[in-house]
C-alpha positions as CSV (number, residue, x, y, z in Angstrom):
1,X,-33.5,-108.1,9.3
2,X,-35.7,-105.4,7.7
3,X,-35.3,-101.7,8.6
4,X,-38.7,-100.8,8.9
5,X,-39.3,-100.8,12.6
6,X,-40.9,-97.6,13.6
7,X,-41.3,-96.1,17.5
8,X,-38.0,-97.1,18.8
9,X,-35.5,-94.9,16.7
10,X,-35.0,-94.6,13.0
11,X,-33.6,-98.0,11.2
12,X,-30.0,-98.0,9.8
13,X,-31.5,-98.9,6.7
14,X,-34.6,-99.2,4.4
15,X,-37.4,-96.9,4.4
16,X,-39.6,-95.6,7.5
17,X,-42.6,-92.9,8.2
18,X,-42.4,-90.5,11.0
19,X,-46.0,-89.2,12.6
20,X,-46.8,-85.6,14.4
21,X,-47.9,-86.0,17.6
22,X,-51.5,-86.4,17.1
23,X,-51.3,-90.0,15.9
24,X,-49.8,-92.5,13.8
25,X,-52.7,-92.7,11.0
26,X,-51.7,-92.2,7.6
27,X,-52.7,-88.5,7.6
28,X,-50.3,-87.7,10.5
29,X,-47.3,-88.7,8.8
30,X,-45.1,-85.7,7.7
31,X,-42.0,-87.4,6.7
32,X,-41.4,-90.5,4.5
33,X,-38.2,-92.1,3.6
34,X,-38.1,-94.2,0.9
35,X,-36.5,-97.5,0.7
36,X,-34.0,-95.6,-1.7
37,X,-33.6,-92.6,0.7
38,X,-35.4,-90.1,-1.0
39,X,-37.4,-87.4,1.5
40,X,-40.9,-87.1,1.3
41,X,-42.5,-84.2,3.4
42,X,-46.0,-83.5,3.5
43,X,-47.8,-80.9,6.0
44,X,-52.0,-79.6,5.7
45,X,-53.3,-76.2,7.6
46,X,-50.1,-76.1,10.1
47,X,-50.6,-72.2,9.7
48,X,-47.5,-69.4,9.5
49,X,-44.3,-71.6,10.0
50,X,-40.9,-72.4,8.5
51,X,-41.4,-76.3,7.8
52,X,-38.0,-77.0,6.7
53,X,-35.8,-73.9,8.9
54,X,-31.8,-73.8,8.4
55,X,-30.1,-71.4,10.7
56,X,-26.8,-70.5,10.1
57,X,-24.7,-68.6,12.1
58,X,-20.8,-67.9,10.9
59,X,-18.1,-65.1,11.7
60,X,-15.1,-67.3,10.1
61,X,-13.2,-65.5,7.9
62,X,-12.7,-67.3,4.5
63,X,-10.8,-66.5,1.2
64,X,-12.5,-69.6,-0.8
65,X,-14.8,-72.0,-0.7
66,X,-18.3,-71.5,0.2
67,X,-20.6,-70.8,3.0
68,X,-24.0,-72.6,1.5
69,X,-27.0,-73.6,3.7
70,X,-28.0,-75.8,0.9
71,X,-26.2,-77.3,-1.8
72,X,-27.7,-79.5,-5.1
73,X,-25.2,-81.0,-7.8
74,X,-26.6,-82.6,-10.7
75,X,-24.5,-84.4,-13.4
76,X,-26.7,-84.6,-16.5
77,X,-25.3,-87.7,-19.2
78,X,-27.6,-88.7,-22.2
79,X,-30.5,-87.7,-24.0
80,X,-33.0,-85.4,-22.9
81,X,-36.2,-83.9,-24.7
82,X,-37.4,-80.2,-24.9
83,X,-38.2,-78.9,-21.8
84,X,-41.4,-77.6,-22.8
85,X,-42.9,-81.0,-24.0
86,X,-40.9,-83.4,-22.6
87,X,-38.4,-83.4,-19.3
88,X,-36.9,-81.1,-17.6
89,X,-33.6,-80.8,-15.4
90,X,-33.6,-78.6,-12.1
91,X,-32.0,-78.0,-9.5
92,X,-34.8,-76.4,-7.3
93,X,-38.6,-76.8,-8.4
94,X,-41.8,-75.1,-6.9
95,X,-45.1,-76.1,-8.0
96,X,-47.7,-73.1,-6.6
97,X,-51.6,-73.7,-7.1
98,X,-53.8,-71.2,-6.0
99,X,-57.4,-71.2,-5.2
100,X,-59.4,-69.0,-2.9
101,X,-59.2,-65.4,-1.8
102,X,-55.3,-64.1,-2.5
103,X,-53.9,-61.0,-1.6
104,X,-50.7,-61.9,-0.5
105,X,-47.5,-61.6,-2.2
106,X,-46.6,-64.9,-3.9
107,X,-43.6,-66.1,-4.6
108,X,-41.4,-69.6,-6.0
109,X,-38.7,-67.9,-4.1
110,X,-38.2,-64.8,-1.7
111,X,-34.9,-63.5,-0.4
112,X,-33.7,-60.8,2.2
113,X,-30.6,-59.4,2.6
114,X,-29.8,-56.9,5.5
115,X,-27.1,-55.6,7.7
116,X,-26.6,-57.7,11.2
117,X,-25.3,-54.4,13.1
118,X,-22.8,-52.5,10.6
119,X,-21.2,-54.6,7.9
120,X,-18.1,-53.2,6.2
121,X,-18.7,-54.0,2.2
122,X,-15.9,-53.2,0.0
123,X,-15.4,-54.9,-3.1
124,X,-18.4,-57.6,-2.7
125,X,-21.6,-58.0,-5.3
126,X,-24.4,-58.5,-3.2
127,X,-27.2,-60.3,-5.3
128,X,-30.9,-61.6,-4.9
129,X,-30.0,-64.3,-7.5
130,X,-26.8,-64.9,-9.3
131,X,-26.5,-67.0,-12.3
132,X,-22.5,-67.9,-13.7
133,X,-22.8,-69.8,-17.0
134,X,-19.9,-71.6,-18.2
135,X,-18.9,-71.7,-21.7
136,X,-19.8,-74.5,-24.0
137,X,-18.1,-76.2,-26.7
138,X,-21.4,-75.9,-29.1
139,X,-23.9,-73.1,-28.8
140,X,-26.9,-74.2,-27.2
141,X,-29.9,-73.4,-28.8
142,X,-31.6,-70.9,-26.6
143,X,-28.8,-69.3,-23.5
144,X,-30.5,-67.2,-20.6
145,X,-29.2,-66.0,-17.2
146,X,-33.3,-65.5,-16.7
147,X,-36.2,-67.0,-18.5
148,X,-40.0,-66.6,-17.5
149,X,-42.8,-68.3,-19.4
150,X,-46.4,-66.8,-19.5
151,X,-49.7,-68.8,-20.9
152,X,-51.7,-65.5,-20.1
153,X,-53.3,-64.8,-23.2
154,X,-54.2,-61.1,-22.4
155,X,-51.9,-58.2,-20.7
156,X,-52.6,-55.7,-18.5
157,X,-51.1,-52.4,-18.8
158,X,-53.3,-50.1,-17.8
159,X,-52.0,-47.3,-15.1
160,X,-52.9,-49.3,-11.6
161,X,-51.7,-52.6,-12.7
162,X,-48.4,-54.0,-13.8
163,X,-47.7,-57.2,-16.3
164,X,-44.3,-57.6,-16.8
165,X,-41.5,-60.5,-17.2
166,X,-39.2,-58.0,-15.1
167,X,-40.2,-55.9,-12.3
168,X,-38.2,-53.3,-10.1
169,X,-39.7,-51.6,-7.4
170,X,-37.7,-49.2,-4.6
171,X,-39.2,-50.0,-0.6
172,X,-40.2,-47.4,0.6
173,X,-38.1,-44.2,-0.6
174,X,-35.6,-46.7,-1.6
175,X,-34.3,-46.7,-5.3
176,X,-31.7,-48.2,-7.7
177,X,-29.0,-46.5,-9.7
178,X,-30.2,-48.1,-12.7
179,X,-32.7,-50.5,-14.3
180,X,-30.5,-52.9,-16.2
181,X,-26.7,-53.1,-16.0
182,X,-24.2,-54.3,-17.4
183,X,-19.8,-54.7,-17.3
184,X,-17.4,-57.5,-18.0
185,X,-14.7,-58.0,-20.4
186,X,-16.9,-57.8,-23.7
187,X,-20.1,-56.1,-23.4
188,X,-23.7,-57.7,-25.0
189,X,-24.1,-58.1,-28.5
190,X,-27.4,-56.2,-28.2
191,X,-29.3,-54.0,-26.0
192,X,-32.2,-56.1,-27.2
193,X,-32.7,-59.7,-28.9
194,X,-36.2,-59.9,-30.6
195,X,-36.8,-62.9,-32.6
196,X,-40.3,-62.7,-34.2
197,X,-40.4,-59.5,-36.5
198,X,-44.0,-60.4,-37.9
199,X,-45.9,-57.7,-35.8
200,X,-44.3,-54.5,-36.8
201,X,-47.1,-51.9,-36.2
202,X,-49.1,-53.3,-32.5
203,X,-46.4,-54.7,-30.2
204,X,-42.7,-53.5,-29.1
205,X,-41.5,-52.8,-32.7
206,X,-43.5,-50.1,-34.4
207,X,-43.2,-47.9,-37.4
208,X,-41.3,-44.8,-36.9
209,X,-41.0,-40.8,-38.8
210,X,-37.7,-39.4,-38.3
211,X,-39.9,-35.9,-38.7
212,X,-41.2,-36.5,-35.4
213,X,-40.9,-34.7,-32.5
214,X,-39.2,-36.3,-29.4
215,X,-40.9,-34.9,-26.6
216,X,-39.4,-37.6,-23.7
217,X,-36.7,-39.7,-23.8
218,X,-34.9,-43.0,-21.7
219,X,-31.7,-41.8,-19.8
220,X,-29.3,-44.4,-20.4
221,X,-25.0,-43.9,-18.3
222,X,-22.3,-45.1,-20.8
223,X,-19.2,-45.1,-18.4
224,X,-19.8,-41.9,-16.6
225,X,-21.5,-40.1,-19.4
226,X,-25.3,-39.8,-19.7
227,X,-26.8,-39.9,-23.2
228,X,-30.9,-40.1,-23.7
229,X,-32.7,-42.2,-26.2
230,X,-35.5,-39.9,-27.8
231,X,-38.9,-40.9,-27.5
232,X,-41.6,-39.7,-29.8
233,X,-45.6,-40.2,-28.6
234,X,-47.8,-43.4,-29.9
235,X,-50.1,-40.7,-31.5
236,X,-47.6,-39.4,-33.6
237,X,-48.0,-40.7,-37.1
């Protein structure tokens, strides 16, 4: 018996479609299962909504394990081409097309952490996004905890707008101790890792006169000692 009868209650087995309410037409249906049990969802001008919510709501108390509204595993065997050319491996994918008037924030992902009453943090990390890389046996060609790509040809740094693979930005009168940081057994190699050295005199590396004067400089905390690295003005020759 095929389990592909619809209306009654959702087969044991074999793929089905479920409809909204307004019909069972092809462009009502907002969830296909695939004979193989993959998910498709697919929703047009539903307006501000959560279309796939997950509420959680835990006051065990743990010492291992994890507390994870969603979980992916992937176990990767074989040969795989670049990513940029060929495939790719993810756990989580967005694809984003925009068209139209935007002025909204966009995002591939936003999160929100907050107190529910008082919380009592001790000896936690809270993080937006954490990434733990294991070590390998080879070296892998490239290694990044975060990696943005940009096809934008031009920048745009005047004074109103920002164009940058890392931004920080306090909310409200909110602010961070620091920009970057950094701890762990053995510190990074390098403050900074720039591989093409052809542009010397236009771009982040430029030609520099130790006669120069330093009039501002980048405060930078070394344990709990504060040391600034002089900067000297673009019009200085």
């Amino acid at each position: 018996m095929a389990g592909t009868m619809e209306g009654l209650s959702v087969p044991l087995y074999g793929g089905f479609t479920s409809y909204q309410a307004s019909g069972t037409t092809a462009s009502s249906a907002y969830l296909t299962v695939n004979d193989d049990g993959t998910h498709d969802f697919s929703w047009a001008d539903e307006g501000a909504d959560n279309f796939i919510s997950v509420t959680l709501t835990d006051a065990t108390t743990i010492s291992s394990g994890y507390i994870q509204a969603y979980y992916a595993s992937i176990t990767s065997t074989g040969s795989k081409t670049q990513a940029q050319t060929g495939a790719q491996q993810n756990a989580f994918a967005a694809d984003i097309f925009l068209g139209g008037t935007q002025a909204a924030w966009t995002n591939g992902m936003f999160v929100y952490i907050a107190e529910t009453g008082t919380a009592t943090i001790t000896s936690s990390t809270i993080a937006g996004y954490a990434v733990y890389l294991a070590a390998f046996g080879a070296s892998p060609a490239s290694r990044h905890g975060f990696h943005v790509f940009s096809e934008e040809t031009s920048t745009y740094t005047d004074a109103t707008v920002h164009d940058t693979a890392f931004h920080a930005e306090g909310a409200g009168s909110g602010t961070y101790g620091a920009l970057l940081g950094t701890d762990g057994a053995v510190p990074p190699h390098y403050f900074l890792d720039i591989m093409d050295t052809t542009d010397t005199t236009t771009r982040m590396i430029v030609d520099y006169s130790s006669s120069d004067s330093a009039t501002k400089a980048l405060r930078v905390l070394v344990g709990s000692t504060v040391y600034n690295i002089p900067m000297v003005a673009d019009s200085c020759s």
